[in-house]
ROTOR-785553 format. One record per residue (C-alpha): x, y, z. Coordinates in pm, 1 decimal. Example, Ala and Ser with C-alpha at 12.3 -4.5 7.8 and 13.67 -1.06 7.14 Angstrom:
BEGIN
+----------+----------+----------+
!       xx !       yy !       zz !
+----------+----------+----------+
!   1230.0 !   -450.0 !    780.0 !
!   1367.0 !   -106.0 !    714.0 !
+----------+----------+----------+
***
This chain:
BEGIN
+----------+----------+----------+
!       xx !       yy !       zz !
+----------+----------+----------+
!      0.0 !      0.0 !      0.0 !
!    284.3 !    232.5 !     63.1 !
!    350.6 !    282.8 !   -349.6 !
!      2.4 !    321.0 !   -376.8 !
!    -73.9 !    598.1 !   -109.6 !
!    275.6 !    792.2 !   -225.4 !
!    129.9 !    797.3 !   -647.1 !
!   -202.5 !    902.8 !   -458.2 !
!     -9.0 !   1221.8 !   -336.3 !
!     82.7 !   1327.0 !   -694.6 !
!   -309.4 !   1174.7 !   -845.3 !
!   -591.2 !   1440.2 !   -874.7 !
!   -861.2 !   1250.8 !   -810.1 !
!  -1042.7 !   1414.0 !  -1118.4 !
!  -1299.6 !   1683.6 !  -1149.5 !
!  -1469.6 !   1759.9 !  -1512.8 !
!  -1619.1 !   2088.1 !  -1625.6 !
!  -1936.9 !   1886.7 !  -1736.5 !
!  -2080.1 !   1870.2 !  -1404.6 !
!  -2481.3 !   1837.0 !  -1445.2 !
!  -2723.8 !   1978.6 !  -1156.8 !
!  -2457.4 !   1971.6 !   -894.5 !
!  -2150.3 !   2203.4 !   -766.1 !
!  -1858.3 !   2106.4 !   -948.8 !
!  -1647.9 !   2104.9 !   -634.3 !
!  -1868.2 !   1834.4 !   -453.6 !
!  -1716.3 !   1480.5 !   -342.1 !
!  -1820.9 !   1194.0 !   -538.4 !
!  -1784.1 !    849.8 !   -420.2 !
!  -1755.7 !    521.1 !   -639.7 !
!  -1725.0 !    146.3 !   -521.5 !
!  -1634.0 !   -107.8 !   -748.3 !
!  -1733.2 !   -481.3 !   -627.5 !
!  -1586.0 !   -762.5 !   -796.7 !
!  -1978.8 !   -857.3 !   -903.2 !
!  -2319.2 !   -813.8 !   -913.6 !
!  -2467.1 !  -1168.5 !   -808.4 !
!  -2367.6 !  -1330.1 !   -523.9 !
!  -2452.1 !  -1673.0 !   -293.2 !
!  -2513.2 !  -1632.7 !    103.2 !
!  -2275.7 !  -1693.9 !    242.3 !
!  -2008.9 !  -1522.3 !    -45.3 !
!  -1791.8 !  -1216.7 !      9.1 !
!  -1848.6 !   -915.5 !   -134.1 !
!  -1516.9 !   -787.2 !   -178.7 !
!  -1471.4 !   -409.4 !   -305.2 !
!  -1245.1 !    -97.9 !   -350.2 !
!  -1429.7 !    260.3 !   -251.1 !
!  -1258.5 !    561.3 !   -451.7 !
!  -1331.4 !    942.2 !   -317.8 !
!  -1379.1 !   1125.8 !   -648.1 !
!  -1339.5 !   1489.4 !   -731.5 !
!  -1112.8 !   1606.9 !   -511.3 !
!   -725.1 !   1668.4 !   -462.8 !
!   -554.9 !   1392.4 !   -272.3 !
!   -365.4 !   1548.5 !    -43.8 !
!   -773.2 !   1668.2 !    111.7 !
!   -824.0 !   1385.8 !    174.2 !
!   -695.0 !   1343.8 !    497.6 !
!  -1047.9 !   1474.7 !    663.7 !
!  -1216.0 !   1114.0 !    505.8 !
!  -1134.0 !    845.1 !    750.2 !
!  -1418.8 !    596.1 !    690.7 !
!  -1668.3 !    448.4 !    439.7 !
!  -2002.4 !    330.1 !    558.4 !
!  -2156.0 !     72.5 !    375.8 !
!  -2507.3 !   -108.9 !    439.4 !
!  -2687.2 !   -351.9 !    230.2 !
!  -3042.1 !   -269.6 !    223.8 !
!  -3392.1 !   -470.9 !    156.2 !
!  -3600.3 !   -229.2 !    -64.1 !
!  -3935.2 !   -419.0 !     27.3 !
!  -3865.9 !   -387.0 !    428.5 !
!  -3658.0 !    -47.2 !    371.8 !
!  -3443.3 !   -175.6 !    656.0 !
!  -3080.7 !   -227.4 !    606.7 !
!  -2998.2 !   -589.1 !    662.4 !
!  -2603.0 !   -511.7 !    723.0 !
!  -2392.6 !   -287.4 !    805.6 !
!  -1996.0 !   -215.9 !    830.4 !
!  -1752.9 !     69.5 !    818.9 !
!  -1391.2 !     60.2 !    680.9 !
!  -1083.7 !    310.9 !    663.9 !
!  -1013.4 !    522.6 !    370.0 !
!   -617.9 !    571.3 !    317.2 !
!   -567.1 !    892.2 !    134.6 !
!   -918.7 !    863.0 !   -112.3 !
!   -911.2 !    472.1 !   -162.4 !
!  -1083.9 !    236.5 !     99.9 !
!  -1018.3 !   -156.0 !    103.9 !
!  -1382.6 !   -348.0 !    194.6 !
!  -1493.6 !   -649.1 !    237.5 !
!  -1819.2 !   -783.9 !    367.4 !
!  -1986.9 !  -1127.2 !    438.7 !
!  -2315.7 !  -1225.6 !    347.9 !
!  -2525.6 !  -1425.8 !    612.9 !
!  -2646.9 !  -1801.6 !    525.2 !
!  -3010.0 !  -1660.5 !    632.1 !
!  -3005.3 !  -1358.6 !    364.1 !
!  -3308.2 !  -1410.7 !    177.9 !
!  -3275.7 !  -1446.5 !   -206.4 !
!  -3385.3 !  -1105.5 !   -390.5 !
!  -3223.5 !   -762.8 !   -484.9 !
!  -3041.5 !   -519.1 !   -238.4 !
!  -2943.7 !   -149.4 !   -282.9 !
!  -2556.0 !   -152.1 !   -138.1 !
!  -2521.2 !    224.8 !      2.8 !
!  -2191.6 !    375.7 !     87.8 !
!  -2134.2 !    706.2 !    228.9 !
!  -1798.2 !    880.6 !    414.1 !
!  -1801.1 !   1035.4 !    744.9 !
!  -1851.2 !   1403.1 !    629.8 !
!  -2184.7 !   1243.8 !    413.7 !
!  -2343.9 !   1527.5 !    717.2 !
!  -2113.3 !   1823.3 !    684.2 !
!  -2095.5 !   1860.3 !    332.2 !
!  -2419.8 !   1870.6 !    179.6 !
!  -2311.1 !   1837.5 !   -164.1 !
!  -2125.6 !   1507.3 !    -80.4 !
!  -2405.7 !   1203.7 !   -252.8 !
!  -2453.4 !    885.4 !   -115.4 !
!  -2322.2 !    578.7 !   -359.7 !
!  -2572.3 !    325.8 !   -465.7 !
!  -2560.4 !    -26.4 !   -650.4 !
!  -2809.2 !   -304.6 !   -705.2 !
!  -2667.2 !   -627.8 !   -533.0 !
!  -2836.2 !   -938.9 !   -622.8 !
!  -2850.4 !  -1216.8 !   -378.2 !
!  -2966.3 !  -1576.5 !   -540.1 !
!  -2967.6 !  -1925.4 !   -450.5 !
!  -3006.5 !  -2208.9 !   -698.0 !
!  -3400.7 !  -2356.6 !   -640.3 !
!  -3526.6 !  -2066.5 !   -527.2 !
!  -3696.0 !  -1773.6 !   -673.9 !
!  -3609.3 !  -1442.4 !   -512.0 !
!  -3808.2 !  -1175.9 !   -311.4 !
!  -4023.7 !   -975.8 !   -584.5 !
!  -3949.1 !   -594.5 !   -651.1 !
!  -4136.1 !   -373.4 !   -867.1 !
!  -3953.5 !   -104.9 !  -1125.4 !
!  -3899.4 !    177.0 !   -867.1 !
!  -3808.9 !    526.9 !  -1083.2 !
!  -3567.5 !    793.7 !   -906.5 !
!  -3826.0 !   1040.3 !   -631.1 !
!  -3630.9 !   1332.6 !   -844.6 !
!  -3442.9 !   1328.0 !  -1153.6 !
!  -3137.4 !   1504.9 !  -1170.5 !
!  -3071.5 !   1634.2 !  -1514.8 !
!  -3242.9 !   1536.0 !  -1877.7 !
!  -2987.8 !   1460.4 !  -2099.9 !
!  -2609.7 !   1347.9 !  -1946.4 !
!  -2342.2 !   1163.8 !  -2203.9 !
!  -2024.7 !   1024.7 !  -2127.3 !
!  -1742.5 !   1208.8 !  -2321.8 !
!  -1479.9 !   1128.1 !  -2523.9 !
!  -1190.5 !    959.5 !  -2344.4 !
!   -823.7 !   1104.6 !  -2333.0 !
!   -696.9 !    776.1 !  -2209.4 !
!   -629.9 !    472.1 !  -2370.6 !
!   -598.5 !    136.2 !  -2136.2 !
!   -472.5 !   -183.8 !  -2307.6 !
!   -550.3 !   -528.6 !  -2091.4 !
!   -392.3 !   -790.9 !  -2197.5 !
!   -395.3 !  -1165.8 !  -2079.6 !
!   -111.3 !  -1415.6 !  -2222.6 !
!   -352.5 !  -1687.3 !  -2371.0 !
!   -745.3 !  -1680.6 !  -2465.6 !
!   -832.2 !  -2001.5 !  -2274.4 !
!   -699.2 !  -2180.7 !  -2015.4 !
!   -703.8 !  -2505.8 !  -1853.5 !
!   -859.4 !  -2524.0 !  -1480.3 !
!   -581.4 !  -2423.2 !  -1193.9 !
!   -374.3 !  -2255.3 !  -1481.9 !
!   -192.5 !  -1902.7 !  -1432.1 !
!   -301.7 !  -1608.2 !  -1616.6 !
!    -65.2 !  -1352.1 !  -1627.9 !
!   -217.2 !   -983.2 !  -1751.5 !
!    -55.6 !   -679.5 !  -1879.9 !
!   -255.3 !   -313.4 !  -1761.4 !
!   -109.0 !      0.5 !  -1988.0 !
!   -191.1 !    332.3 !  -1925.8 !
!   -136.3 !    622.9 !  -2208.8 !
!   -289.1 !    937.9 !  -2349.8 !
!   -396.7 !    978.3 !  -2700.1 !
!    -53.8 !   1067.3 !  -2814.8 !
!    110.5 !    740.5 !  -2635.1 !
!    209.2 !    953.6 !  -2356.6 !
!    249.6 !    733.8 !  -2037.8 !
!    -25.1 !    783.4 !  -1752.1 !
!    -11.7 !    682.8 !  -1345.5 !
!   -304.5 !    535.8 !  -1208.6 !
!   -458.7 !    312.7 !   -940.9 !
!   -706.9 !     40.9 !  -1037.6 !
!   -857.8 !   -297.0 !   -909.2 !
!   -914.3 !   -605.2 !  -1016.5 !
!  -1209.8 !   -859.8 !  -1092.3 !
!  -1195.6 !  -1183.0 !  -1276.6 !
!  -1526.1 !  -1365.4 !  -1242.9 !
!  -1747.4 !  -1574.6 !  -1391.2 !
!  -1932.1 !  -1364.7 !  -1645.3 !
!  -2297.5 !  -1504.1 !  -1505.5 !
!  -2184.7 !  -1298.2 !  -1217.6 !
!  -2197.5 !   -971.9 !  -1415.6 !
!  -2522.9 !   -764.6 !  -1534.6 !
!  -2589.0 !   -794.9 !  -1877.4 !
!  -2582.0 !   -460.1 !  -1968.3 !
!  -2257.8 !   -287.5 !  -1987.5 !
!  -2320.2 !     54.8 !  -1790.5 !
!  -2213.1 !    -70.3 !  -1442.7 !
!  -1850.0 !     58.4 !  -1444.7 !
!  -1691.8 !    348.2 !  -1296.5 !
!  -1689.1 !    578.5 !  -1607.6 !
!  -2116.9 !    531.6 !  -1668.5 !
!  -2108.0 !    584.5 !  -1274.5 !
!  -1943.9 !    927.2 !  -1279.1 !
!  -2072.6 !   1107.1 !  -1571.2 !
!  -2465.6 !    935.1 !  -1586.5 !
!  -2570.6 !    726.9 !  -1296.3 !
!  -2496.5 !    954.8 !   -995.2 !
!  -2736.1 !   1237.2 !  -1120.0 !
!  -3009.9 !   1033.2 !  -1204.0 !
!  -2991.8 !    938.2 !   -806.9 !
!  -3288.4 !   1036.8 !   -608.2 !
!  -3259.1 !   1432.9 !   -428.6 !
!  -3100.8 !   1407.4 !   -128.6 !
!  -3263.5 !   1417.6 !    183.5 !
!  -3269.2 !   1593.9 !    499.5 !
!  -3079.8 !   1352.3 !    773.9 !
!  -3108.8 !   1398.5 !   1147.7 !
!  -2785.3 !   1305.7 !   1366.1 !
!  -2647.1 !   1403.3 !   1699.9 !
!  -2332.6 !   1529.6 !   1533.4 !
!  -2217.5 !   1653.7 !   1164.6 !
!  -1914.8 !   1468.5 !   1164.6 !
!  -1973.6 !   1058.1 !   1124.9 !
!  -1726.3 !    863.5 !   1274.0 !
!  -1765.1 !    477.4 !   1406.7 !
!  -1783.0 !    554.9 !   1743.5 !
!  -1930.1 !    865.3 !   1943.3 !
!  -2056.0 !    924.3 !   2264.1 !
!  -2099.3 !   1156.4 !   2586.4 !
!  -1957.2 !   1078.4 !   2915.5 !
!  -2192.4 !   1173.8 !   3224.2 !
!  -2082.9 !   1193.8 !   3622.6 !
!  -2383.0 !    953.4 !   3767.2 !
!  -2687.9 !   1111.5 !   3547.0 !
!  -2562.7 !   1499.0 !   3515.6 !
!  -2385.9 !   1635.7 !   3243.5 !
!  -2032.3 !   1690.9 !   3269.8 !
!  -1848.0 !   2076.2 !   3279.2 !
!  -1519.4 !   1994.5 !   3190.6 !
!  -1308.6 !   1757.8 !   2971.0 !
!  -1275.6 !   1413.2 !   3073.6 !
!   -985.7 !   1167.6 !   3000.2 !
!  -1009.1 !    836.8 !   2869.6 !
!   -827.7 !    574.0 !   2735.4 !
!   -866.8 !    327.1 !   2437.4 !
!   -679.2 !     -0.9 !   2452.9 !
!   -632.6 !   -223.8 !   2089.8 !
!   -435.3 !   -491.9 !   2039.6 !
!   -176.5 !   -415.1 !   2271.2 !
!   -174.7 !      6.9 !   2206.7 !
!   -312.8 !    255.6 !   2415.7 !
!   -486.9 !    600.6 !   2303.1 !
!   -508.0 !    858.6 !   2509.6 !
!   -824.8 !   1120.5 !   2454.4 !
!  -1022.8 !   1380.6 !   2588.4 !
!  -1431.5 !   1484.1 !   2551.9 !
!  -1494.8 !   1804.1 !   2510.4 !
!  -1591.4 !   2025.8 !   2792.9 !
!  -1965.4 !   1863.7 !   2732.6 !
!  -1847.3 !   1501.5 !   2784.7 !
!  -1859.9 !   1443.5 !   2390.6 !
!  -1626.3 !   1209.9 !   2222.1 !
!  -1563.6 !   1080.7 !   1899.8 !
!  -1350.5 !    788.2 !   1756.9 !
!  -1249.7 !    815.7 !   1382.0 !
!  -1123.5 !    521.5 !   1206.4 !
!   -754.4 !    575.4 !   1208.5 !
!   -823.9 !    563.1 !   1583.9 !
!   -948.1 !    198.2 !   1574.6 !
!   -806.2 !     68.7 !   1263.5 !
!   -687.2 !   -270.1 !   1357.5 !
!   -573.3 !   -582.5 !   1188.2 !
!   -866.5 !   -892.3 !   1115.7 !
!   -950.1 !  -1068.3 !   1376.6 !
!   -828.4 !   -868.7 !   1664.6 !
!  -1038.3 !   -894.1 !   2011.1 !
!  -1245.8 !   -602.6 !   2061.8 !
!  -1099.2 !   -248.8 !   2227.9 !
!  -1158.5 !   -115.6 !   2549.1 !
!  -1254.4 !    233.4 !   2609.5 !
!  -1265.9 !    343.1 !   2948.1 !
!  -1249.9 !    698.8 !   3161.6 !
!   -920.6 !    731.4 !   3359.7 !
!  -1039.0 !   1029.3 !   3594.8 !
!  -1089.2 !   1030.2 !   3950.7 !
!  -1324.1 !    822.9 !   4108.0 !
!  -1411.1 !    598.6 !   3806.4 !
!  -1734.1 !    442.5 !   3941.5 !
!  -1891.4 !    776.8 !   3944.0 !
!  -1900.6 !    808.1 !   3542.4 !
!  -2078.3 !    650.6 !   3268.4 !
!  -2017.9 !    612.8 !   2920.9 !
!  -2306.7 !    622.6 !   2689.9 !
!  -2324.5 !    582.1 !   2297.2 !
!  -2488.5 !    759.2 !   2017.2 !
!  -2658.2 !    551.5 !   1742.2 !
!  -2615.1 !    852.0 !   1445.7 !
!  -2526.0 !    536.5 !   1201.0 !
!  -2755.6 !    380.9 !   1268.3 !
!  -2946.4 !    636.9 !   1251.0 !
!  -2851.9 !    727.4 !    910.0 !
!  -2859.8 !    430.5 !    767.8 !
!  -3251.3 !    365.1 !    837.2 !
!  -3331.9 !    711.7 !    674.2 !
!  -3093.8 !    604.2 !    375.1 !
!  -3336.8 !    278.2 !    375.9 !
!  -3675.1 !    516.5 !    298.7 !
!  -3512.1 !    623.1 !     -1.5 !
!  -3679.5 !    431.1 !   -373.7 !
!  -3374.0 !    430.1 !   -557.3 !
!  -3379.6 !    372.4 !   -941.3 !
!  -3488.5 !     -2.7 !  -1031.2 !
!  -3518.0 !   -254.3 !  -1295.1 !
!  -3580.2 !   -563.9 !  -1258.6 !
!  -3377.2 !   -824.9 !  -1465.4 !
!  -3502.6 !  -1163.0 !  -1524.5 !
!  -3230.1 !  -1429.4 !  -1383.1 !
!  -3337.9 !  -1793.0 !  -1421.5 !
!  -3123.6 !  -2032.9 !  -1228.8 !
!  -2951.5 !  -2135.7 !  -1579.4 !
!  -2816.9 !  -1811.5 !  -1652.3 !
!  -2660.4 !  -1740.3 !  -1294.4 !
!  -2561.9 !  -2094.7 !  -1170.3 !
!  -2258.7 !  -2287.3 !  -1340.2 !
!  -2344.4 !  -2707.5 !  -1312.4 !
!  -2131.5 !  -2719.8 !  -1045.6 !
!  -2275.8 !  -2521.2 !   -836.0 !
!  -2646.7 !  -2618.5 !   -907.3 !
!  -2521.6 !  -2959.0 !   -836.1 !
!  -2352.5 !  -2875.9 !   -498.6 !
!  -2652.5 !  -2694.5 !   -427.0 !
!  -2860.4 !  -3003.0 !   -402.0 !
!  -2574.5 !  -3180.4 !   -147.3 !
!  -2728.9 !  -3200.2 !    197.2 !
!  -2525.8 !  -3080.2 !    425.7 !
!  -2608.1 !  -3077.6 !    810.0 !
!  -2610.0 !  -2783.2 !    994.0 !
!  -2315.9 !  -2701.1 !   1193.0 !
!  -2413.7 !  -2691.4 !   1603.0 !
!  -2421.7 !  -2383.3 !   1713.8 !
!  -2161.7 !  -2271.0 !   2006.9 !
!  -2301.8 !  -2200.5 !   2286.1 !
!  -2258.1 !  -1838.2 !   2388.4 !
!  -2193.9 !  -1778.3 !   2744.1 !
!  -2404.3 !  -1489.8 !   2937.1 !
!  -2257.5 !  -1128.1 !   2890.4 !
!  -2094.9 !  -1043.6 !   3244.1 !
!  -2246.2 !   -686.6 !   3370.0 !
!  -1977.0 !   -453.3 !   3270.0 !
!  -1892.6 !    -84.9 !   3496.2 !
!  -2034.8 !    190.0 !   3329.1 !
!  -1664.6 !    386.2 !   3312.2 !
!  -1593.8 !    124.0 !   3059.2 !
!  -1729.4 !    -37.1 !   2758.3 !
!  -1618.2 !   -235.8 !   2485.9 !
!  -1566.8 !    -89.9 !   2092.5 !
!  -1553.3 !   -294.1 !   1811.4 !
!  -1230.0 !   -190.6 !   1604.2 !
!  -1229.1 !   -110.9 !   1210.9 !
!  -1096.5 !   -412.1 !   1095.5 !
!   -818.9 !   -367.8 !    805.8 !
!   -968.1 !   -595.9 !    470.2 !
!   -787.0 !   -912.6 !    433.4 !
!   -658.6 !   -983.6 !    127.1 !
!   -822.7 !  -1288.3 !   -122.7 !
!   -719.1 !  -1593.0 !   -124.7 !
!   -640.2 !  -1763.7 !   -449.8 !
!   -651.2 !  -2055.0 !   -546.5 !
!   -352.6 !  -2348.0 !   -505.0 !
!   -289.4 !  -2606.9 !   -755.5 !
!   -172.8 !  -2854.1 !   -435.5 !
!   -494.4 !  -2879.8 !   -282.8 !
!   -724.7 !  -3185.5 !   -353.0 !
!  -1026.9 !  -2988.8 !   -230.0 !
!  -1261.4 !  -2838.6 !   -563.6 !
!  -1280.7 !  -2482.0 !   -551.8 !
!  -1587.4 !  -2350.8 !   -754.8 !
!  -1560.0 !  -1969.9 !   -588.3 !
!  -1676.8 !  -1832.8 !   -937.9 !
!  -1454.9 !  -1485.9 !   -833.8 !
!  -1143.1 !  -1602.5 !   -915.9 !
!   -920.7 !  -1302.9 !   -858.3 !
!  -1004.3 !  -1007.9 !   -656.2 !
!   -709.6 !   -683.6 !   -594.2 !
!   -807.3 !   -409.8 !   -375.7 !
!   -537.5 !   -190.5 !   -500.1 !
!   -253.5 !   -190.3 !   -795.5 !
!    -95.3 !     98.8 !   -881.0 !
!    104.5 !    144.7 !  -1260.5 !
!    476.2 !    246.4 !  -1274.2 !
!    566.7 !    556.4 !  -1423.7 !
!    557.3 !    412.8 !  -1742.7 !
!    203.0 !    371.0 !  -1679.5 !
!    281.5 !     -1.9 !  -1705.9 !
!     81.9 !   -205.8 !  -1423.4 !
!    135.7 !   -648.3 !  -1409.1 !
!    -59.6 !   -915.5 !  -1196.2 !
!    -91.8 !  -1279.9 !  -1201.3 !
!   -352.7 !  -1494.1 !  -1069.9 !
!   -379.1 !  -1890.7 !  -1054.7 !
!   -786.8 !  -2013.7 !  -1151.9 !
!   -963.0 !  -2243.0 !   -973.1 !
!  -1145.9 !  -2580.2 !  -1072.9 !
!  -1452.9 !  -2327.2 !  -1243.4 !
!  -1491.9 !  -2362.9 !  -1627.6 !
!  -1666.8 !  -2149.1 !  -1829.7 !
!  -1595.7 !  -1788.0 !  -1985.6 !
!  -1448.2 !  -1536.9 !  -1737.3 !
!  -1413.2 !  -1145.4 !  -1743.1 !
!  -1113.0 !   -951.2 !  -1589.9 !
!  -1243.2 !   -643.1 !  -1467.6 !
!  -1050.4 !   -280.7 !  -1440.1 !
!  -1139.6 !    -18.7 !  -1270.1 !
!   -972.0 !    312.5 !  -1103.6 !
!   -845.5 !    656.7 !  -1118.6 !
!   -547.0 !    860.8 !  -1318.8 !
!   -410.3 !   1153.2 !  -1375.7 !
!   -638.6 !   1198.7 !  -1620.7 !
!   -963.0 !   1105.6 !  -1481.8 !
!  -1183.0 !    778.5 !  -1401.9 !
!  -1122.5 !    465.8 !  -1664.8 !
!  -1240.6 !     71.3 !  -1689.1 !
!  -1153.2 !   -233.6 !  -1904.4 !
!  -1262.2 !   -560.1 !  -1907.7 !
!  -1184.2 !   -860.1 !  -2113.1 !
!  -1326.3 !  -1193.3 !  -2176.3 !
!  -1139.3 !  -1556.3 !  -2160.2 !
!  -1223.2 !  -1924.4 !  -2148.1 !
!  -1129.0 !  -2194.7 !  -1892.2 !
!  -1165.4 !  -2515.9 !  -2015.3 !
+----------+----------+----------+
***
């Protein structure tokens, strides 16, 4: 990440002069997932790019909030926050065995979504299916406001080769791809991109899901924004107020936050108010959760209490009717035979662990769950027996191009055949650009 975060310094993150029914200086946001269909119990792995905006402003975005919402309960069904590093943000988020087959609206938004009104939310139809079953019905749902009439995308100044080394494949085979970046003239260009390669019955059909249809078309034809009630105007993961018994506090109180074996020192403000941004509780996977506690006085005398403003948020994101059309998806043209086969395996449920009573905790001190740093995928080895049918086959949060503009990966497939589409997206020097290109693994 450290190459990556050092080209971000030099990287405008790109703002045109065609700008349609909104202030050309606003924040846009973009998340590119490595698909569009997905299995309970799947990852949805993702990169989150702040758009329109010099990098080194960045530092004031700490953390993208994501939720996956059910447009027929407008409730959000999950919900997770993750650290931005200088305008790009590494995600990755599990779907639940018990997540009902149908169509979700995945919503991101940063922590100053509040304090800037012309920041807009990012949204993206996520479909959930399972083979056998038909999905939760939506209707076609047309944006509450539309944004402009007429939007194209224009010409592009940058041409993006993608290369693989072969057009098929064999099953646990490497693929080794070439990314080059120029301008119109050949001139070399710097960017930051990640990678997809899925199976293409993973994808839409249509072709105007990438980054490029995102920034110039599909953000203004979102629905107006709306009017969102929180406690404070800054979002951050955690926030709270301290209190002495039941009464407010009059001065600043200390406290401490312990993670994985560091400890944070931090004050309220003279109201008892804190806040906890991400770089404060950025942690590696799997870490225990942190401790926060007050470290004044008498510490049986205080209390610390939490605000719920994401939560919050997140339910009044869920009223919104964001654009939708529904796409008809028979099992045939999602579901590869392997998986329709392993689908009809029986496989007994796992026992759950029993979970042993919460012990009653002082009120000086509480427990925080951290922001946990993305892991990376795993790919797939040609020295273990097991199958692998994980129809992403490749997923990179992050690669960044030389100055030559030159950019190469490598990837070993799984036991999957079928066609397969490597998937580019990113930013430049020279705006927002996407590639994709098809092969076969036989």
């Amino acid at each position: 990440m450290k190459n990556a975060t050092l080209l971000l310094l030099s990287i405008f993150l790109y703002a045109p002069c065609t700008a349609q029914n909104r202030d050309i200086n606003s924040t846009g946001l973009y998340i590119h997932t490595d698909k569009h269909v997905y299995t309970p119990t799947e990852k949805i792995w993702f990169t989150g790019y702040l758009l329109n905006i010099q990098a080194t402003d960045t530092l004031p975005y700490h953390t993208l909030f994501v939720a996956l919402i059910n447009p027929n309960t407008h409730k959000p069904v999950l919900n997770e926050r993750f650290a931005f590093d200088r305008g790009v943000c590494k995600g990755m988020l599990d779907l639940p065995d018990s997540l009902p087959a149908g169509d979700y609206a995945l919503v991101g938004y940063t922590n100053n979504y509040i304090a800037d009104n012309h920041e807009q939310e990012f949204q993206q139809w996520i479909s959930v299916r399972k083979p056998h079953q038909p999905p939760f019905k939506m209707k076609k749902t047309p944006a509450d406001t539309a944004r402009t009439a007429t939007l194209k995308i224009p010409d592009s100044n940058i041409c993006i080769q993608l290369e693989t080394d072969s057009a098929a494949y064999q099953q646990r085979g490497m693929v080794n791809c070439r990314v080059v970046l120029t301008d119109t003239t050949g001139k070399a260009i710097q960017g930051l991109f990640s990678v997809a390669c899925v199976c293409e019955k993973r994808l839409r059909k249509h072709d105007k899901w990438d980054i490029c249809h995102y920034y110039y078309i599909d953000q203004y034809r979102l629905p107006a924004s709306i009017d969102l009630s929180t406690a404070q105007q800054e979002l951050n993961p955690v926030s709270g107020f301290v209190t002495k018994g039941t009464k407010k506090v009059k001065k600043p109180i200390p406290m401490l936050l312990m993670k994985n074996n560091e400890m944070i020192t931090l004050k309220t403000n003279k109201d008892g108010i804190f806040c906890l941004n991400s770089y404060q509780l950025y942690t590696a996977s799997g870490q225990p959760d942190a401790i926060l506690s007050v470290v004044k006085g008498n510490q049986s005398e205080f209390k610390i209490n939490f605000l719920n403003d994401i939560e919050r948020v997140n339910y009044q994101l869920a009223k919104i009717n964001y654009p939708y059309t529904p796409e008809e998806m028979a099992d045939s043209t999602l579901f590869t035979p392997e998986e329709t086969t392993a689908a009809t395996v029986i496989t007994p449920a796992a026992a759950k662990p029993k979970i042993p009573a919460p012990q009653q905790e002082p009120g000086y001190v509480k427990k925080v769950k951290p922001v946990y740093q993305a892991p990376e995928f795993q790919q797939a080895s040609d020295t273990v027996t097991t199958r692998n049918y994980n129809t992403t086959q490749y997923w990179n949060h992050l690669i960044n191009t030389d100055e030559e503009g030159h950019a190469n990966f490598s990837f070993r497939l799984n036991d999957l055949p079928g066609v397969f589409v490597c998937v580019i997206q990113g930013i430049s020097t020279m705006g927002v650009f996407s590639k994709y290109l098809r092969f076969v693994v036989r």
